[in-house]
SERO-4910 file (N, C-alpha, C, O; in steps of 0.05 Angstrom, whole numbers):
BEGIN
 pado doro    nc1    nc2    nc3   cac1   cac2   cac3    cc1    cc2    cc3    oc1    oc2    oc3
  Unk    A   -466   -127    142   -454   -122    116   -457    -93    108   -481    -85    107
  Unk    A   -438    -76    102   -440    -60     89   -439    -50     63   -418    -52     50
  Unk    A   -461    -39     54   -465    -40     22   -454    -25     19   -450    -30     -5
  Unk    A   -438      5     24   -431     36     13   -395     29      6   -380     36     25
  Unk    A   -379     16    -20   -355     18    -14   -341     31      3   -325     24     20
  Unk    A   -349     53     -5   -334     85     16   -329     79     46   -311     86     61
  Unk    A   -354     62     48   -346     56     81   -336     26     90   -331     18    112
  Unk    A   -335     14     68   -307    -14     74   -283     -8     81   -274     14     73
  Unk    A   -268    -26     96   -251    -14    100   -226    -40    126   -233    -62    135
  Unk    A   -207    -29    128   -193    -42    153   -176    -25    165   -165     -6    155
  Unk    A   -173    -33    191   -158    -15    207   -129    -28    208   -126    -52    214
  Unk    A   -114    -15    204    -84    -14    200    -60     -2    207    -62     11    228
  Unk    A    -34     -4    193    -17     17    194      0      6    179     -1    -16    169
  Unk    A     25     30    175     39     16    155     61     37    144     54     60    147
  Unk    A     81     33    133     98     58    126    107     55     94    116     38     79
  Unk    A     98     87     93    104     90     59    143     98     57    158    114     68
  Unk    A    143     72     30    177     78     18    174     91      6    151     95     -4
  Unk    A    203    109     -1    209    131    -21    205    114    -49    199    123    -72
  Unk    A    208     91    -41    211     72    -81    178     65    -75    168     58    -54
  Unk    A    167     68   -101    135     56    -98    126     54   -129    134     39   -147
  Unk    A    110     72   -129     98     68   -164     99    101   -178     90    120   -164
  Unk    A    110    106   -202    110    131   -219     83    127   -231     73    104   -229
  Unk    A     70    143   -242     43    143   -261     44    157   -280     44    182   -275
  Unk    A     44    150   -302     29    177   -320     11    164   -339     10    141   -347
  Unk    A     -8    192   -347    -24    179   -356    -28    207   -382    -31    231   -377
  Unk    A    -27    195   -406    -27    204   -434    -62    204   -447    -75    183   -446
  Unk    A    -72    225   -456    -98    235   -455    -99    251   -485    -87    270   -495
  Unk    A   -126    226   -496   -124    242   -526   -157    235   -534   -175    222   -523
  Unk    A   -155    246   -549   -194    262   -559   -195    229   -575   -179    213   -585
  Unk    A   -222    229   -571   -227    196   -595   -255    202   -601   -267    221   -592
  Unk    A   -268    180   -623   -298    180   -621   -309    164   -607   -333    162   -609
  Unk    A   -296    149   -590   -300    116   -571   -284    122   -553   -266    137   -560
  Unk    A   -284    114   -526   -276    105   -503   -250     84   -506   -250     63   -519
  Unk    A   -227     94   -491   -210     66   -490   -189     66   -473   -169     80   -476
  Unk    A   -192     50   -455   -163     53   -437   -152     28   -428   -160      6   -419
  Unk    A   -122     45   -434    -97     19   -438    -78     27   -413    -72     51   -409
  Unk    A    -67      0   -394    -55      4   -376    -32     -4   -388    -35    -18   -408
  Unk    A     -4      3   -381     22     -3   -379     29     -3   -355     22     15   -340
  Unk    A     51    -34   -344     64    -43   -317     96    -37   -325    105    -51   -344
  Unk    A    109    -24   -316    140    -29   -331    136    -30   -354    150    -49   -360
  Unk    A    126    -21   -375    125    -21   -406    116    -37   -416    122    -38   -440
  Unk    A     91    -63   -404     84    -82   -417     45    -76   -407     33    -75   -385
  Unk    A     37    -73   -436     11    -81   -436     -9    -95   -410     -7   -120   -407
  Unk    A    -23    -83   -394    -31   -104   -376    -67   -100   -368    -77    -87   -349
  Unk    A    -80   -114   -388    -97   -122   -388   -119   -125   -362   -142   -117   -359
  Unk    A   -108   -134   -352   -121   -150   -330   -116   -119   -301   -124   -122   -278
  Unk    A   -106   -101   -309    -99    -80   -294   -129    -71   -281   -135    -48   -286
  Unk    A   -146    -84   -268   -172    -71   -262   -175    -51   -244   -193    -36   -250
  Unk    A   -166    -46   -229   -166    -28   -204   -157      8   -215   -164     30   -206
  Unk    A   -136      0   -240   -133     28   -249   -154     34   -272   -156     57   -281
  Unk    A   -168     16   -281   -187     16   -306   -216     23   -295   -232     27   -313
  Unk    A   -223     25   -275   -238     29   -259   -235     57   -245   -255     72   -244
  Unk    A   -212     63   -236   -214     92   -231   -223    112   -257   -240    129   -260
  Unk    A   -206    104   -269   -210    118   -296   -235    124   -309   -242    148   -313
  Unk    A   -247    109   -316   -281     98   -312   -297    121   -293   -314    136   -303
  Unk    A   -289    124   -265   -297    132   -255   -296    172   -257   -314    188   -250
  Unk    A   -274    176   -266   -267    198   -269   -280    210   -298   -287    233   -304
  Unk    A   -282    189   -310   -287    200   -342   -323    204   -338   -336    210   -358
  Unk    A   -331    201   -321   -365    203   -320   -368    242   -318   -387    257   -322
  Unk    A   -340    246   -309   -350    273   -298   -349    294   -322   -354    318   -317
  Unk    A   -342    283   -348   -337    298   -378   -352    276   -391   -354    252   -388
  Unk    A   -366    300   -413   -378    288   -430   -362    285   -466   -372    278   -487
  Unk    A   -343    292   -462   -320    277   -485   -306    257   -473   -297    252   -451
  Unk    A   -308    240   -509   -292    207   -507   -262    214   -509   -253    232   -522
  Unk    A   -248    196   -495   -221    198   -489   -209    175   -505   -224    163   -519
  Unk    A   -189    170   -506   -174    149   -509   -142    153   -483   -122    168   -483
  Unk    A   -152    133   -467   -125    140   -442   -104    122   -444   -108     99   -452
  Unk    A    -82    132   -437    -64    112   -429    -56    114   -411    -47    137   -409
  Unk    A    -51     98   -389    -37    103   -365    -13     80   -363    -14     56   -368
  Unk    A      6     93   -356     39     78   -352     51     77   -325     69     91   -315
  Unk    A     42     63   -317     54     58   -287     90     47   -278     94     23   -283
  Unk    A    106     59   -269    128     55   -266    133     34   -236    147     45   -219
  Unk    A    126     16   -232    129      4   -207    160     -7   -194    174    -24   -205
  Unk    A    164      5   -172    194     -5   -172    200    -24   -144    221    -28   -133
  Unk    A    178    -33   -137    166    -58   -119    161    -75   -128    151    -73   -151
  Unk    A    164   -104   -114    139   -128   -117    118   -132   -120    107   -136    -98
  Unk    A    104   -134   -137     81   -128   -146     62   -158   -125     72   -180   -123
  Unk    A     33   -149   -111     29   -163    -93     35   -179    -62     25   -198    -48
  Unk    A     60   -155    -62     76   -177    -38     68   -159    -14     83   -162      6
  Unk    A     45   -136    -10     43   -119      3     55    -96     14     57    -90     38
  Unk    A     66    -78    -14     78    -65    -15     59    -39    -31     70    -20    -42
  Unk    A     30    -43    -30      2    -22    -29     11    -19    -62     14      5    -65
  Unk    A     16    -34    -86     33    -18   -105      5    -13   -120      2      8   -133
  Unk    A    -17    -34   -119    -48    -28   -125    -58      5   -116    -68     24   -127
  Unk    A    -49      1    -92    -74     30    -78    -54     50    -95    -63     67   -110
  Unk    A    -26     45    -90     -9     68   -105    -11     70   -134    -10     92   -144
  Unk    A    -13     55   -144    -26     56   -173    -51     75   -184    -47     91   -202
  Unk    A    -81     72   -172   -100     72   -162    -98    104   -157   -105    121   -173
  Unk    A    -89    109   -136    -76    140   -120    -67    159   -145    -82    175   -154
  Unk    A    -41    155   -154    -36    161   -174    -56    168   -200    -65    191   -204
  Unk    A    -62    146   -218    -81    157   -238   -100    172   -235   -107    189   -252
  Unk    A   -112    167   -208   -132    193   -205   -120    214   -204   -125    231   -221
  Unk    A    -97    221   -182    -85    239   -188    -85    264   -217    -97    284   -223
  Unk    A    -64    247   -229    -62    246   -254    -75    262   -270    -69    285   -277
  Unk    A    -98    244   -276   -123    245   -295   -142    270   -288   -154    286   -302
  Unk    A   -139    267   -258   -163    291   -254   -146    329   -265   -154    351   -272
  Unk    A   -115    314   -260   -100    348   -268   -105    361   -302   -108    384   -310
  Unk    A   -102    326   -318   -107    338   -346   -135    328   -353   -137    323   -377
  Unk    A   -153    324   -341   -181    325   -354   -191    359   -332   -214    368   -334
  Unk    A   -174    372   -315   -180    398   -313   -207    396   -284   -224    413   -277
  Unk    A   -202    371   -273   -238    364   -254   -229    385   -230   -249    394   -219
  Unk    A   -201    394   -220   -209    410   -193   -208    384   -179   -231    383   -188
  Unk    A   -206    366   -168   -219    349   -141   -204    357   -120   -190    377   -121
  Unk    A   -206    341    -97   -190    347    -83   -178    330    -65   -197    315    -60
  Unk    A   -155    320    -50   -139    297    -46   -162    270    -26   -155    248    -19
  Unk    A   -182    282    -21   -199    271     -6   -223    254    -26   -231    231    -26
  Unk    A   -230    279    -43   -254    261    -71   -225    245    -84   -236    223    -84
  Unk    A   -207    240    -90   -200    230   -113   -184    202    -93   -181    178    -99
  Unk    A   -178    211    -77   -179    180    -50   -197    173    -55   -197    162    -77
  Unk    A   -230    173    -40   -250    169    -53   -253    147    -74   -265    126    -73
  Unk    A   -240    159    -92   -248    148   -115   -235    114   -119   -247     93   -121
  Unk    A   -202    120   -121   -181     97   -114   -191     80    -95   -193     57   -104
  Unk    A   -199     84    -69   -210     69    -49   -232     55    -66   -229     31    -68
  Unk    A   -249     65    -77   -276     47    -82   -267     29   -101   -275      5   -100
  Unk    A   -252     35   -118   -236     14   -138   -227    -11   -129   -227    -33   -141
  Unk    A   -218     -5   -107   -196    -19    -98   -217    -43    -84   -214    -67    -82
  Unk    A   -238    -27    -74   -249    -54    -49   -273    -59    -74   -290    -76    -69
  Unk    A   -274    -50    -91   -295    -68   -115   -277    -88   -137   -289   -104   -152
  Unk    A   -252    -85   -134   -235    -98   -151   -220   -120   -126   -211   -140   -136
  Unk    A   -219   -119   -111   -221   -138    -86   -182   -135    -81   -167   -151    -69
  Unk    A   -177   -117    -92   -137   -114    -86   -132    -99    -65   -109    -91    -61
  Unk    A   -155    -93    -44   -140    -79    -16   -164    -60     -8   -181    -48    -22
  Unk    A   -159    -64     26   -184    -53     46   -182    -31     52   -200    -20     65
  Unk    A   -153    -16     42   -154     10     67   -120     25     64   -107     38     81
  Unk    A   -115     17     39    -87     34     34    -87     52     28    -70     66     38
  Unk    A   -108     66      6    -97     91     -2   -103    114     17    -96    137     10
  Unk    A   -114    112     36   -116    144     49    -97    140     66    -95    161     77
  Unk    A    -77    122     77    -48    131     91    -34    141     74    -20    159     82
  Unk    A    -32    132     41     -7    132     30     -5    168      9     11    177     -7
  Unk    A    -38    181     22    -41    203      7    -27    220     33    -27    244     31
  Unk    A    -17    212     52      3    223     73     33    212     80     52    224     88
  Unk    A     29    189     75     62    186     77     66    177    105     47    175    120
  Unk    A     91    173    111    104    162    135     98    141    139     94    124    122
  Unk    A     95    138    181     85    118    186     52    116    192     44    125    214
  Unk    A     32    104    171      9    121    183    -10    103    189     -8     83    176
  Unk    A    -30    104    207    -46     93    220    -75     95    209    -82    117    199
  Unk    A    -96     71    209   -120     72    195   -135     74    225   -132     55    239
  Unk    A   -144     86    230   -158     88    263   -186     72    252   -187     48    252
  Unk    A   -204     85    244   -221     79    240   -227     78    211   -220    100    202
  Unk    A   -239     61    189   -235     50    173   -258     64    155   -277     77    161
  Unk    A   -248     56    128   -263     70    105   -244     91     82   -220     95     86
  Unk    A   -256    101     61   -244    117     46   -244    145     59   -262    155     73
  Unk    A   -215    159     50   -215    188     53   -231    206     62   -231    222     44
  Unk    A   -244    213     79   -270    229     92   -285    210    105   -306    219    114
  Unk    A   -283    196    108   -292    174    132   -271    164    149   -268    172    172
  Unk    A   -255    146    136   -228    141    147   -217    164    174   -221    188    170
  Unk    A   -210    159    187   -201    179    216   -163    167    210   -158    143    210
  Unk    A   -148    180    207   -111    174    201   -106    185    222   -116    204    235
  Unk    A    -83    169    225    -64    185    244    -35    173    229    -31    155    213
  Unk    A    -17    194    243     19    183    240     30    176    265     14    179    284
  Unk    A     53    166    271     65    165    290     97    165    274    107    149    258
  Unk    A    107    187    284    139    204    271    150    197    277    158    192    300
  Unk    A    161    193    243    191    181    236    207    205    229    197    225    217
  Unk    A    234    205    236    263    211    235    277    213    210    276    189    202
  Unk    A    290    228    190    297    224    172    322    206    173    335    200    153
  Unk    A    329    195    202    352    173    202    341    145    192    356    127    183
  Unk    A    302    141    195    292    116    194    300    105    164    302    121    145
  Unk    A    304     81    161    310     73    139    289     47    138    274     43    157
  Unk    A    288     31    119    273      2    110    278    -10     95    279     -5     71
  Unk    A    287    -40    112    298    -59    104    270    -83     95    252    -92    109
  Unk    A    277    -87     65    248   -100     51    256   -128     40    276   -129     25
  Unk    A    244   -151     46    256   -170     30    226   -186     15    204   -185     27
  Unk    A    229   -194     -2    207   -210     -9    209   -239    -10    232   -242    -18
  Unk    A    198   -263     -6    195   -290    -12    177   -295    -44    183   -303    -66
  Unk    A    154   -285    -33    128   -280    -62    111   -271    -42    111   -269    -18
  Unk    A     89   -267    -70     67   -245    -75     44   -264    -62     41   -286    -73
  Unk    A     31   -258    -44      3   -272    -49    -21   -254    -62    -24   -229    -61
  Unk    A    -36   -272    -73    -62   -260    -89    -83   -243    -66    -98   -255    -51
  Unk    A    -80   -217    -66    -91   -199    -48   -129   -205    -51   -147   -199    -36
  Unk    A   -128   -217    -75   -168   -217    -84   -169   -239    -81   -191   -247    -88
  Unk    A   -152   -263    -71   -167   -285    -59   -165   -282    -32   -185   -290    -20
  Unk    A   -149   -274    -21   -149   -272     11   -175   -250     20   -184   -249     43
  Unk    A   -184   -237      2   -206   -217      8   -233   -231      0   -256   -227      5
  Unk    A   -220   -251    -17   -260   -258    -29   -260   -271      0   -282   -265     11
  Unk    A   -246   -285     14   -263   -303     32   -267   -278     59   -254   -259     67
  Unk    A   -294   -291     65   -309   -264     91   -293   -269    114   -284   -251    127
  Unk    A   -288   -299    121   -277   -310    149   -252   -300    148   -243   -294    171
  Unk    A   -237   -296    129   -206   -283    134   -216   -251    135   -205   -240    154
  Unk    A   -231   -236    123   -239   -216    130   -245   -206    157   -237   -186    168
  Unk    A   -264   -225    164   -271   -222    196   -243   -219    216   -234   -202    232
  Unk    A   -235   -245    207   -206   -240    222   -180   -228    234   -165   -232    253
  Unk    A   -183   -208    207   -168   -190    194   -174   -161    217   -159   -149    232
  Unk    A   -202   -159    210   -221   -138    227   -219   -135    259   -218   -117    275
  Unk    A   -218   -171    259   -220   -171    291   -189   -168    306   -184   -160    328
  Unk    A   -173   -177    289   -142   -178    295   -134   -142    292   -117   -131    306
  Unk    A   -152   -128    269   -138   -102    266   -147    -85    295   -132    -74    311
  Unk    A   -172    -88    297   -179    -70    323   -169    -78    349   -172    -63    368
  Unk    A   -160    -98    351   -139   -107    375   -114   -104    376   -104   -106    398
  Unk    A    -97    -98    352    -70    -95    346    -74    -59    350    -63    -48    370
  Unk    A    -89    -42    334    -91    -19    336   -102     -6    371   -101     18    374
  Unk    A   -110    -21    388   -113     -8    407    -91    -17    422    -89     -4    443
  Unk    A    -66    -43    417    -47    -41    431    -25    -13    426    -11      1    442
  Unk    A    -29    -13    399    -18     11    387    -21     37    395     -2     52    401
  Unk    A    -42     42    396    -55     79    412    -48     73    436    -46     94    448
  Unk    A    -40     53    452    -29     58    481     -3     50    476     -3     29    488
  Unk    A     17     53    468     37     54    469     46     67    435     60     53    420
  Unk    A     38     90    429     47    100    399     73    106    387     76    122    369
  Unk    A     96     91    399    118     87    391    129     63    371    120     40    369
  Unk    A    155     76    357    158     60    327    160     18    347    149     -3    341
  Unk    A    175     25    365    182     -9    371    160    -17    380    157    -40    373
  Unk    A    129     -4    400    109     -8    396     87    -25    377     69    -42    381
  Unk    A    100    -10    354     81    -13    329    101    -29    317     91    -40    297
  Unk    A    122    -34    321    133    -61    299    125    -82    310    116   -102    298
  Unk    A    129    -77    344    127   -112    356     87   -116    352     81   -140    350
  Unk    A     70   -102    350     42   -101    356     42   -125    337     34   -148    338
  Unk    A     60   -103    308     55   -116    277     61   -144    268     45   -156    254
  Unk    A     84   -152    276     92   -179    287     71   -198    295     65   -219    284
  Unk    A     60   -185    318     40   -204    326     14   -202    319     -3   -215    331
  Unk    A      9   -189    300    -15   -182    286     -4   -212    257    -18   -232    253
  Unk    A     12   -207    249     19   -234    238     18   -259    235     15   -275    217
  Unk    A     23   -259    266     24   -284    269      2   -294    282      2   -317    290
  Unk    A    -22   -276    287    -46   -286    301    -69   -279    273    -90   -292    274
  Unk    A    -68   -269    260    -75   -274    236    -83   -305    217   -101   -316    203
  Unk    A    -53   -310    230    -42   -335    210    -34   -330    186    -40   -344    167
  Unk    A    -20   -312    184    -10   -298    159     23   -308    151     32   -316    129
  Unk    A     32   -305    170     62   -313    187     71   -343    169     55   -362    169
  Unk    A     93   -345    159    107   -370    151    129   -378    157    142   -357    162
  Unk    A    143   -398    160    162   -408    177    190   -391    171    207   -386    188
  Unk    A    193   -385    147    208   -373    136    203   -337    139    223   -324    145
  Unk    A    184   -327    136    180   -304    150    183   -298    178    186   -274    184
  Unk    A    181   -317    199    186   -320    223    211   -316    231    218   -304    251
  Unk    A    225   -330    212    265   -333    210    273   -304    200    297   -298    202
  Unk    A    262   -293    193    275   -277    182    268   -246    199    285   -229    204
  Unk    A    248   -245    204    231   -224    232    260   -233    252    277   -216    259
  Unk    A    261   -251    256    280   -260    284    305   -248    265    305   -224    265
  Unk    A    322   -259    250    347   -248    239    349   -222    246    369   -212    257
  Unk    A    322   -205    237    331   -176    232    337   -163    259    355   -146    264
  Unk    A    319   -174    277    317   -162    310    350   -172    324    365   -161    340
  Unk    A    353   -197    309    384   -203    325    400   -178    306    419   -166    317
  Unk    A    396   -173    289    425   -153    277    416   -123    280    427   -107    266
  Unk    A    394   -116    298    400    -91    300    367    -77    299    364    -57    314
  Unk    A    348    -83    287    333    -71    286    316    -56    304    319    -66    326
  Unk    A    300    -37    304    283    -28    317    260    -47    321    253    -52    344
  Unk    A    249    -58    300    232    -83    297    223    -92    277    220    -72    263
  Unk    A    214   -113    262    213   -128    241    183   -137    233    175   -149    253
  Unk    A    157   -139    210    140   -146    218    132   -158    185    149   -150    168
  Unk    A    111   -173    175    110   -184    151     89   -154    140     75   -138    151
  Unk    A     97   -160    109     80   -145     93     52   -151    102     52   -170    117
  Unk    A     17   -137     95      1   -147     90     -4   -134     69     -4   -110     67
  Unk    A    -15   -163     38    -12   -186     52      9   -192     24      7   -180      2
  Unk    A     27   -212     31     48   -213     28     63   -229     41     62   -227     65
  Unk    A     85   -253     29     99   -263     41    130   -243     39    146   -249     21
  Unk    A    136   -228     51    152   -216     56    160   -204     81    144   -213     97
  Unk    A    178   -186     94    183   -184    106    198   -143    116    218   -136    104
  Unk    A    188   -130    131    189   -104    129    212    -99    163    205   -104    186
  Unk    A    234    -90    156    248    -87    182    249    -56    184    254    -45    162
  Unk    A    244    -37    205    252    -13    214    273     -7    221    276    -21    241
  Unk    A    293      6    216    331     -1    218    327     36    219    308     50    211
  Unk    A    353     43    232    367     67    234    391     65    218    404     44    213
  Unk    A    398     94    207    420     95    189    445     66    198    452     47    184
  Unk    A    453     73    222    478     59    238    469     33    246    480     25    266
  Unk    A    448     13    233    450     -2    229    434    -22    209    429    -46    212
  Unk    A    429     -7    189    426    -12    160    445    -42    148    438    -65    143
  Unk    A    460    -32    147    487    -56    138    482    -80    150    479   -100    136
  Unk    A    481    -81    173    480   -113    193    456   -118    183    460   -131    163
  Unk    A    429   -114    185    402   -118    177    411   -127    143    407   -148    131
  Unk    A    418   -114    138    420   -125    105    434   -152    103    426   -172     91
  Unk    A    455   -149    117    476   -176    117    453   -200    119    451   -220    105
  Unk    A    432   -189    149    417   -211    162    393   -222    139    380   -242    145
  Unk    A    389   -210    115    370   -212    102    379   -229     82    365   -247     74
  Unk    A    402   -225     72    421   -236     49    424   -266     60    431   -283     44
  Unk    A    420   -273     88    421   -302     92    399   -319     81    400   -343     75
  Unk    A    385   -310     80    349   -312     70    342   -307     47    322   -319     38
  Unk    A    354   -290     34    345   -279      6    371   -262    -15    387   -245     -8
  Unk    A    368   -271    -36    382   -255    -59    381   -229    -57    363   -219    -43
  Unk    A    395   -218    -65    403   -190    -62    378   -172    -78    369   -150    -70
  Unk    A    369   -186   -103    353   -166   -120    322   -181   -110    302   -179   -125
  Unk    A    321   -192    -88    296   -191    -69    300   -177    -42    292   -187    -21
  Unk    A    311   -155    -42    318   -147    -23    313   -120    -32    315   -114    -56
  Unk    A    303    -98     -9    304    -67    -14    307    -48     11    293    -46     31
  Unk    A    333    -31      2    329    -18     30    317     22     25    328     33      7
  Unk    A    309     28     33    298     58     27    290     71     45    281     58     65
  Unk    A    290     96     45    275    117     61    249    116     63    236    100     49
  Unk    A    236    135     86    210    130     90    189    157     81    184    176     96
  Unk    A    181    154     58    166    180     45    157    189     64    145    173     79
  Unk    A    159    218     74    145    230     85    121    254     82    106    265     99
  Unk    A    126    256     48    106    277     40     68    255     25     47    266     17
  Unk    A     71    239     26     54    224     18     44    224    -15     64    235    -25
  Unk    A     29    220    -33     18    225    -56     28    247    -71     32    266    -56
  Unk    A     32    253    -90     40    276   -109     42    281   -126     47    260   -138
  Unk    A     42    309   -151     43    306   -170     77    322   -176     90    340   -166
  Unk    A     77    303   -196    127    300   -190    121    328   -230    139    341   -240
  Unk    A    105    327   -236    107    339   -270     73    349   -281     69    357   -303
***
C-alpha cells in the first residue's frame, strides 16, 4: 500500500481532444473562505476534486478568498473522457496565475493529481493531458514521478467518440480488486505497447486491455467492430466509461461516423482533433 498520493497512480495511455473542459476561475477578497463550483452554468456542489485543489492552493496565501470557478465542459461527463483531471488541471492552472504563486506545470499537476486520487475520480490523467496528444503513463504517479511518453499523431488524425453512459469513476476505484486488476492489466498492455509504439499498436493493445479488464460490454464490443469494418485505424473503449474512442484519418471520418450512428444518436456522438499542445492558459 502506498501512503504518499503523489505516488498513486496507473499506467496508461490515451489521447487528448481539442473539445474538453474551459475553466475560469473569478477571485475576490472576503473575511471567510468560500468556494463555489459552476458545471455548464449550474451550481455543483458535490464538485470535490476541484474544491480540493483550490484548498490546496489557498494554503500558500494568507488572505481569505471568496472563489469561483466555472467550468465549461463540452464532453460527457464520467464516460472517460479525463473531464475530472481536466477540470482539476485547469483550476490550478488558473488560480495559481491570479493568486500570483509562480508554480510550475509540474507542482500544479502535483497538485490536481493528489485531488484526484483523494477524491477517488482518476489514477493517472492529469500529467498526460498537461501534454497533449497521444500520451503514455510509463511509470505511474503525479507529475515528477510519473515517467510520459507520446507516440505521434499527424494533424490528419481525427476522433471518432460515442458514448452509451457514464460509469461512476469513485466506485470502480473504491474497490482494491478492480484496482489490482487495472494495475496488472496496465503493465501488460503497456509493455505490449513499448514494443510495438505505433498508433494501430496502441489501439488494438487498448481493445484488449478492455476486454481483459472486464470493462468491455456487448454493445461496446459492436461498436469497436463497426468502426474497424468502416475504416478505422483502430477502435478501443473509454476508461472508465461505457463508450467508445475510434482513431480515423481525415479520408475516412465520414464512414466511421455513419458506423457509429447505427449505434448511437447523433448528439452522443463526437468527432474532433487531437490536442497537441496539452494544458493552457487560452486568457
Amino acid at each position: 500500500m502506498i501512503a504518499d498520493p503523489e505516488q498513486v497512480g496507473a499506467r496508461g495511455g490515451g489521447f487528448s481532444p481539442i473539445k474538453g473542459v474551459t475553466t475560469e476561475v473569478v477571485l475576490a477578497e472576503a473575511e471567510e473562505k468560500r468556494i463555489q463550483v459552476l458545471i455548464n452554468g449550474e451550481f455543483c456542489p458535490e464538485a470535490e476534486t476541484t474544491k480540493s485543489v483550490v484548498e490546496t492552493l489557498l494554503e500558500n496565501v494568507s488572505e481569505e478568498y471568496d472563489v469561483t470557478v466555472r467550468h465549461h465542459v463540452e464532453v460527457p461527463i464520467g464516460a472517460g473522457f479525463g473531464s475530472s483531471a481536466a477540470g482539476a488541471l485547469g483550476t490550478a492552472l488558473a488560480l495559481s496565475k491570479v493568486l500570483g504563486l509562480n508554480l510550475t506545470y509540474n507542482q500544479l499537476g502535483r497538485v490536481a493529481h493528489v485531488a484526484e486520487v483523494r477524491c477517488r475520480t482518476g489514477l493517472g490523467t492529469v500529467g498526460p493531458l498537461l501534454f497533449g496528444g497521444c500520451g503514455l503513463t510509463i511509470e505511474p504517479g503525479a507529475p515528477g514521478y510519473a515517467i510520459l511518453d507520446r507516440i505521434p499523431v499527424s494533424p490528419d488524425h481525427r476522433l471518432v467518440v460515442g458514448t452509451f453512459r457514464p460509469y461512476r469513476t469513485k466506485e470502480m476505484l473504491f474497490s482494491q480488486e478492480k484496482r489490482e486488476i487495472i494495475n496488472e492489466w496496465g503493465r501488460k498492455t503497456l509493455k505490449k505497447i513499448l514494443a510495438d509504439p505505433s498508433l494501430e499498436n496502441f489501439m488494438k493493445s487498448c481493445k484488449e486491455y478492455a476486454v481483459e479488464t472486464g470493462f468491455v460490454t456487448s454493445r461496446v464490443k459492436k461498436l469497436i467492430e463497426l468502426s474497424e469494418k468502416a475504416g478505422a485505424i483502430g477502435a478501443a473503449q473509454n476508461m472508465l466509461g461505457e463508450a467508445v474512442h475510434a482513431l480515423v484519418t481525415v479520408d475516412t471520418v465520414e464512414a466511421v461516423h455513419e458506423a457509429f450512428k447505427k449505434l448511437l444518436p447523433e448528439e452522443k456522438i463526437i468527432i474532433a482533433t487531437i490536442d497537441i499542445q496539452g494544458a493552457r492558459m487560452i486568457g
